[in-house]
Each structure stands twice: as structure tokens, then as C-alpha cells.
C-alpha positions in Angstrom: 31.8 91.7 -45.5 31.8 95.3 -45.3 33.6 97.1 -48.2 37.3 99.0 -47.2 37.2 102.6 -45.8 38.4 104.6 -48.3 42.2 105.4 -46.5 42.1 101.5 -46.9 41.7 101.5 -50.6 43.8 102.9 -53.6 42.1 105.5 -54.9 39.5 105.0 -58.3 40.2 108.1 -59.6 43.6 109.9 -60.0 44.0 113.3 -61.7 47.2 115.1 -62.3 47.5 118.2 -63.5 44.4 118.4 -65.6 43.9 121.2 -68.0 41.2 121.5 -70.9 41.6 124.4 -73.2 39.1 125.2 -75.9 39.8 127.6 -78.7 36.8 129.9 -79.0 35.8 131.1 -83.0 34.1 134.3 -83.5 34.2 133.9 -87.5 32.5 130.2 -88.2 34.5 130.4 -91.9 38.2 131.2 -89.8 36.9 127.9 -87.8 36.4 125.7 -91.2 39.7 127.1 -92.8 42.0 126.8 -90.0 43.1 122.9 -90.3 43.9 124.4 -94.1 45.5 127.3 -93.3 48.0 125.2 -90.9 48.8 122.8 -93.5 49.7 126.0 -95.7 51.7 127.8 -92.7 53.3 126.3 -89.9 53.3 130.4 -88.5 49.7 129.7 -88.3 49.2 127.3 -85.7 48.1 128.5 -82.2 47.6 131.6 -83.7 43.6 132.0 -84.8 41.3 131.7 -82.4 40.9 132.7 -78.7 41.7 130.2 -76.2 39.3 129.8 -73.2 40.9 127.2 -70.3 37.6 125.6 -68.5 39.7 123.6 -65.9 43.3 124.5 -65.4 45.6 122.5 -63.7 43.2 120.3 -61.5 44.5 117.1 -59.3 42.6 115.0 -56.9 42.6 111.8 -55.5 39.1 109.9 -55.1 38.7 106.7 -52.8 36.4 103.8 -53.7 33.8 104.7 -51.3 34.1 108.4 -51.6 31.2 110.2 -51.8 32.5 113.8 -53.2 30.8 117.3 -53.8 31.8 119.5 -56.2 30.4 123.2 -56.0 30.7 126.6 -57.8 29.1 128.9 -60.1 27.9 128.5 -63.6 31.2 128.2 -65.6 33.2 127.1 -62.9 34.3 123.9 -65.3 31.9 121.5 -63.2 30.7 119.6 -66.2 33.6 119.7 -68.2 35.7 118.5 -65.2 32.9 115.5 -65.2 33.2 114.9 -69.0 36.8 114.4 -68.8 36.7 111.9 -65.9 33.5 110.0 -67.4 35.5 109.7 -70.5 33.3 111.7 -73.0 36.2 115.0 -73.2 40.0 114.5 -73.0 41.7 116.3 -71.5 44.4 119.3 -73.5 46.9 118.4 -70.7 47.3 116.3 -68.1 46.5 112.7 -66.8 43.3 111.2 -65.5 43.4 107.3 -64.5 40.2 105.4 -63.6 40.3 102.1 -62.1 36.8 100.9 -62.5 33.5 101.6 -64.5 31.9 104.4 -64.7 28.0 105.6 -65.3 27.1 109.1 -65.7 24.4 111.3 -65.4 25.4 114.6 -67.4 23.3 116.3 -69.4 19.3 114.9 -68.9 19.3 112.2 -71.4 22.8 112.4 -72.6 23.6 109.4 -74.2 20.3 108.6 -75.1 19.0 108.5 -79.3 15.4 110.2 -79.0 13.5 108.1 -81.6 15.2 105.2 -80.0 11.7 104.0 -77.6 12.7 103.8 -74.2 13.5 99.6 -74.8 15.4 100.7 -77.2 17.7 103.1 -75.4 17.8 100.6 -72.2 19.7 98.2 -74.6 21.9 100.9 -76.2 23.1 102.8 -73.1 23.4 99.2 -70.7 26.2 97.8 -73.8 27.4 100.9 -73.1 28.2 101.1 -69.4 29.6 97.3 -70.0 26.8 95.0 -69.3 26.5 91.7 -71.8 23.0 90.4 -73.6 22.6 88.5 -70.7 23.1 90.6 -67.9 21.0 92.8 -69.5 18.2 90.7 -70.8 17.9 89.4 -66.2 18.3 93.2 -65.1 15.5 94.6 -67.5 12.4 94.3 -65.6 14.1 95.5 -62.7 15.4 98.1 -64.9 11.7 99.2 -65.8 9.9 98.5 -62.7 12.6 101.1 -61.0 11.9 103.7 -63.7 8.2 103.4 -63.1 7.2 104.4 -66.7 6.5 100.7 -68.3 3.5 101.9 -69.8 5.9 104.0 -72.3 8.7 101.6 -72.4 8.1 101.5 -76.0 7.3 104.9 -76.9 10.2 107.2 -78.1 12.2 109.4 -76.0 11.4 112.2 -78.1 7.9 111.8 -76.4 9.4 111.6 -72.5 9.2 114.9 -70.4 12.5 115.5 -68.5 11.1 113.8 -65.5 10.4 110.6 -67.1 13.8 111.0 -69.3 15.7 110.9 -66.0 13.7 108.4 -64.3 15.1 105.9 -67.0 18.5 107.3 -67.3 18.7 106.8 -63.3 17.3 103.5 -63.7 19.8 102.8 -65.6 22.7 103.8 -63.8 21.8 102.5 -61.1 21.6 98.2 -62.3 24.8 98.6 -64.2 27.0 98.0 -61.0 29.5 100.7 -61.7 32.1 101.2 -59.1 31.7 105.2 -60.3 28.6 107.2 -60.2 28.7 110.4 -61.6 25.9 112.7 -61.7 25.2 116.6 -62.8 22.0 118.9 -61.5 20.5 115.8 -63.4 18.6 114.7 -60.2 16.6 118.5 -59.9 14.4 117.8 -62.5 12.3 115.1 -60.8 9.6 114.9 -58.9 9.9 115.1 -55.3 9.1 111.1 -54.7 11.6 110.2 -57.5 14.3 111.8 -56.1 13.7 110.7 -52.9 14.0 107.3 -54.2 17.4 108.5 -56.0 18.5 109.5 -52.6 18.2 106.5 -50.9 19.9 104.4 -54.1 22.8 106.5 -53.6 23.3 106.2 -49.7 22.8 102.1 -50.5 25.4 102.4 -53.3 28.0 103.9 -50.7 26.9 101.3 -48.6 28.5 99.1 -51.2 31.8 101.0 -51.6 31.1 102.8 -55.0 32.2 106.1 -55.3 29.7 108.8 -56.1 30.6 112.4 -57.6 27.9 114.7 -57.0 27.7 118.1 -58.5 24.6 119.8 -57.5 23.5 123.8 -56.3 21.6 122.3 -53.5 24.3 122.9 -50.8 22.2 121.1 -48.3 21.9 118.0 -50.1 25.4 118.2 -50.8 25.9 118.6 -47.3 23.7 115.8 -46.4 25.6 113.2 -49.0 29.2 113.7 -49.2 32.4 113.5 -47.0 34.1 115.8 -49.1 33.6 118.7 -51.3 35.4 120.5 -53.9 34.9 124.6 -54.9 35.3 125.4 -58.7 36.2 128.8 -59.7 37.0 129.8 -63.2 38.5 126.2 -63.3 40.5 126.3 -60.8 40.0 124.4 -57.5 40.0 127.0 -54.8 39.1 124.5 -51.7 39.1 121.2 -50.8 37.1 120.9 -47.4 34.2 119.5 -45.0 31.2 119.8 -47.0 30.0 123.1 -44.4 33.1 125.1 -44.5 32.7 124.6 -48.5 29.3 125.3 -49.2 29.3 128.7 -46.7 32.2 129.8 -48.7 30.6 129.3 -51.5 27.3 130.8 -50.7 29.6 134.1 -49.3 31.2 134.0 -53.0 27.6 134.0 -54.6 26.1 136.8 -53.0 29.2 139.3 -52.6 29.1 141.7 -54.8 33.3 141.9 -54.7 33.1 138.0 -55.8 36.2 135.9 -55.1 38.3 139.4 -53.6 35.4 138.3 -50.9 36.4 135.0 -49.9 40.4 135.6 -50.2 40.9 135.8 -46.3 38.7 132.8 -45.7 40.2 131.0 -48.0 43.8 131.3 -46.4 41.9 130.9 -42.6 40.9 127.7 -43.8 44.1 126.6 -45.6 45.9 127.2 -41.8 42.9 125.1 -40.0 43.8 121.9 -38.4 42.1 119.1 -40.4 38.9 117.5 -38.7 38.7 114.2 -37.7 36.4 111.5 -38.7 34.3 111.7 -35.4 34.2 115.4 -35.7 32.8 115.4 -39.9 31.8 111.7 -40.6 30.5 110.0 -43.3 26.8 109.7 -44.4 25.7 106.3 -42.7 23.3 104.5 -45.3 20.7 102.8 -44.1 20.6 99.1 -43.7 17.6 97.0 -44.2 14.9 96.8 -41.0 16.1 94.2 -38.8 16.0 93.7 -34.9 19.0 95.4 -33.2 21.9 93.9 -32.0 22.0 92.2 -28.5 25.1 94.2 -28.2 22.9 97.1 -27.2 22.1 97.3 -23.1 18.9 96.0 -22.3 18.9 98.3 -19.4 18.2 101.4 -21.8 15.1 100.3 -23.7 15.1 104.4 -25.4 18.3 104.1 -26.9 17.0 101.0 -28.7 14.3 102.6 -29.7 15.4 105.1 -31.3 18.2 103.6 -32.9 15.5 100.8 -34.3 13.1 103.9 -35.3 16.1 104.5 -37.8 16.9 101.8 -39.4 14.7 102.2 -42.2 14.4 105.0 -44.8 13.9 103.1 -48.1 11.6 104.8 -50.1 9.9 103.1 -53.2 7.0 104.2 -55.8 4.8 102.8 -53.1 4.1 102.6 -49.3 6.7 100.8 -47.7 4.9 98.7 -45.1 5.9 96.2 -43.2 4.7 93.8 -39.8 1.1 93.2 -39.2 1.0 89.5 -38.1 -0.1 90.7 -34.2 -2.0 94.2 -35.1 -2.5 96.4 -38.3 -2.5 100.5 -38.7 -5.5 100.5 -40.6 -6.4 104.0 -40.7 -4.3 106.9 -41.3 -5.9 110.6 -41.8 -4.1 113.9 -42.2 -6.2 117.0 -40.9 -5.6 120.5 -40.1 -6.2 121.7 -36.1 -9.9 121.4 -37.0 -9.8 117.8 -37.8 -10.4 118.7 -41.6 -8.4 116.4 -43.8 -5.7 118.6 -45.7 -2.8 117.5 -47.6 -1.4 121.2 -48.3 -0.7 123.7 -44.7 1.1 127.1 -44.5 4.5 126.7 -42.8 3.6 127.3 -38.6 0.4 125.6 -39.1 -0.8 122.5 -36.7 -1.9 119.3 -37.8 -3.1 116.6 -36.9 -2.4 113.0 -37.5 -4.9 110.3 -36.5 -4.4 106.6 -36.6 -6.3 103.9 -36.1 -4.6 100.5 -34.8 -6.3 97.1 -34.7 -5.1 94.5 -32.8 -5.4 90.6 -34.0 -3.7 89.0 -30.8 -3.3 91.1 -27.3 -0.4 94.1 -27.2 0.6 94.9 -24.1 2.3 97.9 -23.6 2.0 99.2 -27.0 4.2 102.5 -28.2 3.0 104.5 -31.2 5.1 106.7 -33.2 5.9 108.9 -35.9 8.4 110.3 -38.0 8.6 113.4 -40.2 11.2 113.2 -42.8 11.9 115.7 -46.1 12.0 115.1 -49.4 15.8 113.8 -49.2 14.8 111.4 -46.3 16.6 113.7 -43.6 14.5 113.1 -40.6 13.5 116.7 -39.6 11.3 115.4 -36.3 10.6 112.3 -34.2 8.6 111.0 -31.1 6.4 108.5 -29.6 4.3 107.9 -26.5 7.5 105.7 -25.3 9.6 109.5 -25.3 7.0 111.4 -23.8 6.7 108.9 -21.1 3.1 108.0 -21.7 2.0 104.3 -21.1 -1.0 103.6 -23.5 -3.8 100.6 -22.2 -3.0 97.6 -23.5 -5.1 96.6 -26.7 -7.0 93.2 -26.3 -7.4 91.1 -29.4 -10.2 92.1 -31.7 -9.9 95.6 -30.3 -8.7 98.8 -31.8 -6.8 101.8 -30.4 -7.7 105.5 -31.9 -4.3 107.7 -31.6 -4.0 111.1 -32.5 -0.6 113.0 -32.7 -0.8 116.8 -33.2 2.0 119.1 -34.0 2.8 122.7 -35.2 4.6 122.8 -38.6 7.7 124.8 -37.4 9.0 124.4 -40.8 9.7 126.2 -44.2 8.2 125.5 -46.9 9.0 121.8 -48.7 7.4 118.3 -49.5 7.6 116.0 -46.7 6.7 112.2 -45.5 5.0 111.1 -42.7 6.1 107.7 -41.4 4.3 105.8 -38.6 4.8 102.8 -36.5 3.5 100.3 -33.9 5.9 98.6 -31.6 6.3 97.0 -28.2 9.5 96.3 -25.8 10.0 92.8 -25.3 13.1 92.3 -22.7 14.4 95.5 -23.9 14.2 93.8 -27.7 11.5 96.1 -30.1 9.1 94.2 -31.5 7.2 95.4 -34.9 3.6 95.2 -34.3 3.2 97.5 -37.7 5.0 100.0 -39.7 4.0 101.8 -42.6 6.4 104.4 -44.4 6.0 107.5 -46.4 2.2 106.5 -46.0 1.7 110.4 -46.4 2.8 112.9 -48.4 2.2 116.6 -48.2 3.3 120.2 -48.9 4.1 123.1 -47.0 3.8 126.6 -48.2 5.3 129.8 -47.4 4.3 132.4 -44.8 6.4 134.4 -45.8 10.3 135.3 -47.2 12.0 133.5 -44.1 14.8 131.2 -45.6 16.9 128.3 -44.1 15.1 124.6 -42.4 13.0 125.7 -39.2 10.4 128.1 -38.8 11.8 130.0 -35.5 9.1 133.1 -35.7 11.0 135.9 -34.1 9.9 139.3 -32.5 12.2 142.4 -34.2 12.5 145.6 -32.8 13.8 148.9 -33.8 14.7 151.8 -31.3 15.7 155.0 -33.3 16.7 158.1 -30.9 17.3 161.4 -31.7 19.6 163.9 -30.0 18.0 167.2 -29.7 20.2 170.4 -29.6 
């Protein structure tokens, strides 16, 4: 049963009015003496001290199933907005309700004692988030085996770099079955595999109907995860939105040098715009398990089948993720540059090449080879096989092998990306895995030069200058 849509659902999280104001010492001995002093005086209270307000009257509504952004510059009040809804601040004024439980991910290793070993801190921070002895005694091993650091399990924290730290506070968070997620930057600091793994954790955990608050700089993975987004400034919320009309006025509020006097007519543009409808900004669509499609889908248009059965697997673990292999296996996968020289680093425009070799333990008929290039988030940046390019490949007899080469130019900036391959065959309009093997590469793309944005689109400038003679 598939969980409710979030218009179907009472909201999780409710917050009316919230306002945290923190009084600001310059004299550490005025700080000490001022409970004292108030005691003494009643003339004294409110009066020592500056007060700084970090959020300031903020209410919003979040639905189970929610996946919401929340953007804006250092000092905004992201993360003290998050403490107050994960519990660990209260707020000055204000109400926030939370109907279920909540794991965070604040500050790397918040939460965690550092000469507590990793074991240790598993325990600790599990009781925490609600789970019993014996829901934690089954979910440890899966606990560790997601974190992939068991060999220091029992080594202190102290002694973690940050990438291990948040591999086990992730780990964590994510076998505690909270019906809130909420995580800060905390996903930067890992490497680029790890956080592809995050990434696909969290699209399953929408899946589910939890609700995920994500606060992260990246406006393109905020973009690529969440319904919603939110823009902080100076605590304040100044727009609630579609993730793209938030994170371009955002990015026009970074690099202005008049700041938020710069975004003051978009802002009220975007107040008067009609909202958009589910069709025109919908939800991220996790990715189910890989299964056969559904008959529902005509048989009379094998391509739509096939691609919609190309995507209906991005999992990504520590390891390959392969799967198939009773009729044929890929047993050879190389990476080379245009020369045929194996490379595993190119400079963005570059060709490659990609060589497979296929072998066959009963006959395939009609065989269709394919590949996938996907980023570091799992977005799929490019796609085809022979089926697409309306090649028919020779059958492969059994015993035999096929050699198949795909080579394409790296229109792309610079990044980590994943190669994904597969072997199939139509069967009555029905595609039928002869092999698949995800993520089986991984490689790196450097910078030609100080181009920004997703696609390398080499263009041709020119400059006439003209001058007018007297």
C-alpha cells in the first residue's frame, strides 16, 4: 500500500509564529553576574545584553511525505530553525508541534561522545532516536555494514575523519525508522560514492512517506530532491516556492552586490504568480526495486518499455550492483580514452570509449546493449543503446561472445560520474535481463576551463568594436 500524498495527510510538523532570540554578551563577567544582578533589581531585567533574533516569526506547515529545501546565506537561521524543530533549542516564542520521530543530522557528529568507539556511540545515539535493546541489538550489523567502516567499529570517534564520522551518523539515521529526517550540509563532507548512496536512501525514504528537511548550498541537489523550498534571510522566511524559482532567487541575492534591495521586485512578481500544478513541478519519483514492467504498458511500443525498464534501477551500494546472468554474462568492461588507452580521469569535451565484452551461455537473439551515464547524485545525465539508434546486432550463439564498443564525447563539466551497462532482449514487447551491472565504473572529469553550469556547449564569441571617424 502506497503511503498518503501529503494533501492526504495532516501535517508532521506545525510551526506558528516561531521566534528565537539570543542575548549577545560582550563582557563574559556582565554574562556571569546578570542572573544576580536580576535577583537584586527587577529594573535590570531585559536590560544587559544585546539581543540578536536568528529566526523571527516563522510558520510552516510540513506533510508526511514532504520532502522540503531550505536555502539562504550563512546566518540566515538555517540551523537554528533545525535545532528548534529537532528538539535540541526552544524556541523564545512561538509553538512548534511534531507528530512523529525525529533523527537529525546537524552538526558532523553532533550527538556523538568522541572517546565513545564507534559501538559505543551506535548504542548511545539509537536509545536516543527511540529504538529498544532489541531493536537495536537486530539492526546493528545492518547498521555497520551500511557505514562501511567495521574495521574501526571499535576505535574511538576521536580517531574518525569527518567522512567516516558521517558515514556512521547517516547509518544511523537511516535504521531508526523516523518519520522525520532532518539533515544540515552534513552530507558535503563525504565522498562522492557515499553520498551517492545517501542519495538514493533518501529518495527510498520518501518512497515510504517520511518527511525529509534538507538544508544544503547545493541548489541543484536541492532542486533535484525536494517539492518545496524555503528562502531564509536574516531569519525571516522571504519565499516559499518550487524549488527553481527559489534557488534562482537565491543565487540573484548571493551575487548582487545591493543584496536583498535586489531581489525586492521578484519577490512581489512571484508572490502575484498563479501556483503550479503538480504536473507542471512534481515530486521526485524514487526508484523502485528492478522488476519487469507492468503489462499495462502497450506491447505495440517496445521503446517506451525500454526506456522506462532502463530506469527502474538506481540503487547504489559500496559495491557493484549487478544483477541477471543466467543466459549471458558482461564479463569485460574497460574505460579508454579515443586512443583505446585505459583512463579513469578525461578533461571535460574529451571522447571515450567504453568496450564490453558479452558472453553468452544459451543463444540471444536480438540482443540490445546499453549504457547509462549518471552523476554523482544518481541524476542520469545521458542514455542509449543499439535498440535507440535503430541498430539490430547478430544474434549471439551459445558459447559465443560479442565485443561492443560505445564511444562518446564528454560534453560535460567537470564532476564524478558512473557508468552503468546492460544486456537485454525484447521478448513480446516484455524486456528480458540477460545482464546488468551498475556503477561498474567510476571516473572524474576535469576542467577545461572556467565554464560553469551541467553541459559543456563550447560556444564561438565574437566582438565587433566600430569606431566613428570625424
Amino acid at each position: 500500500m502506497s503511503p498518503p500524498s501529503p494533501s492526504e495527510s495532516p501535517p508532521l510538523i506545525t510551526l506558528r509564529g516561531v521566534t528565537k532570540t539570543y542575548t549577545i554578551w560582550d563582557d563574559p563577567t556582565a554574562r556571569l553576574m546578570a542572573p544576580f544582578r536580576r535577583l537584586w533589581s527587577k529594573s535590570a531585567r531585559g536590560t544587559e545584553g544585546r539581543q540578536f533574533t536568528a529566526v523571527k516569526a516563522f510558520s510552516l506547515e510540513i506533510a508526511r511525505g514532504e520532502c522540503l529545501g531550505i536555502i539562504g546565506r550563512n546566518g540566515a537561521g538555517k540551523s537554528t530553525l533545525l535545532q528548534m524543530i529537532a528538539g535540541t533549542v526552544q524556541p523564545t516564542s512561538g509553538t512548534v508541534q511534531i507528530n512523529g520521530r525525529v533523527a537529525a543530522l546537524l552538526e558532523l557528529g553532533s550527538g556523538f561522545n568522541p572517546d565513545f568507539t564507534g559501538r559505543e556511540n551506535i548504542l548511545m545515539n539509537a536509545s536516543i532516536l527511540g529504538l529498544g535493546r532489541e531493536e537495536i541489538a537486530a539492526r546493528y550489523d545492518s547498521i555497520v555494514e551500511y557505514s562501511g567502516i567495521a574495521e574501526f567499529i571499535d576505535q574511538p570517534v576521536r580517531t574518525y575523519s569527518s567522512g567516516m564520522t558521517l558515514r556512521l551518523a547517516f547509518a544511523v539515521c537511516a535504521h531508526v525508522d523516523a518519520d522525520i529526517l532532518i539533515i544540515d550540509e552534513a552530507l558535503a563532507v563525504g565522498d562522492a560514492r557515499f553520498q551517492f548512496k545517501c542519495h538514493a536512501t533518501l529518495e527510498q525514504m520518501l518512497k515510504e512517506g517520511r518527511t525529509i528537511i534538507f538544508v544544503s548550498h547545493d541548489t541543484n541537489a536541492v532542486k533535484r530532491m525536494c517539492r518545496t523550498a524555503v528562502l531564509l534571510e536574516r531569519g525571516e522566511m522571504l519565499l516559499k516556492g518550487s524549488p527553481n524559482d527559489v534557488t534562482n532567487i537565491y543565487t540573484k541575492l548571493i551575487t548582487s552586490p545591493h543584496g536583498l534591495e535586489s531581489i525586492r521586485e521578484d519577490l512581489a512578481a512571484l508572490q502575484n504568480k498563479p501556483p503550479e500544478s503538480d504536473e507542471a513541478n512534481p515530486a521526485p519519483t524514487p526508484t523502485p526495486a528492478p522488476q519487469l514492467l507492468s503489462s499495462s504498458l502497450s506491447a505495440e511500443n517496445p521503446g517506451t518499455r525500454l526506456l522506462a525498464e532502463e530506469r527502474t534501477h538506481q540503487q547504489i551500494s559500496d559495491k557493484e550492483y549487478a544483477y541477471g546472468g543466467e543466459f549471458g554474462e558482461i564479463t569485460s568492461v574497460v574505460l579508454a580514452d579515443h586512443t583505446g588507452a585505459p583512463r579513469l580521469s578525461f578533461v571535460t569535451g574529451q571522447t571515450i570509449q567504453v568496450r564490453i565484452t558479452c558472453a553468452a551461455r544459451q543463444t540471444v537473439t536480438a540482443p540490445i546493449y546499453a549504457l547509462t551515464l549518471k552523476d554523482v547524485r544518481g541524476q542520469e545525465i545521458y542514455g542509449t543503446n543499439t535498440y535507440f539508434q535503430n541498430q539490430n546486432p547478430p544474434d549471439v550463439p551459445a558459447g559465443g561472445r560479442a565485443t561492443v564498443t560505445f564511444t562518446l564525447p564528454l560534453n560535460i563539466l567537470p564532476g564524478v560520474f558512473f557508468i552503468s551497462l546492460g544486456w537485454v532482449r525484447l521478448v513480446n514487447g516484455e524486456v528480458v535481463v540477460i545482464h546488468r551491472r551498475y556503477d561498474v565504473l567510476r571516473f572524474d572529469v576535469m576542467p577545461r576551463d572556467k565554464s560553469f553550469g551541467l553541459a559543456w556547449c563550447p560556444a564561438t564569441i565574437e566582438v565587433h568594436t566600430a569606431t566613428t571617424s570625424g
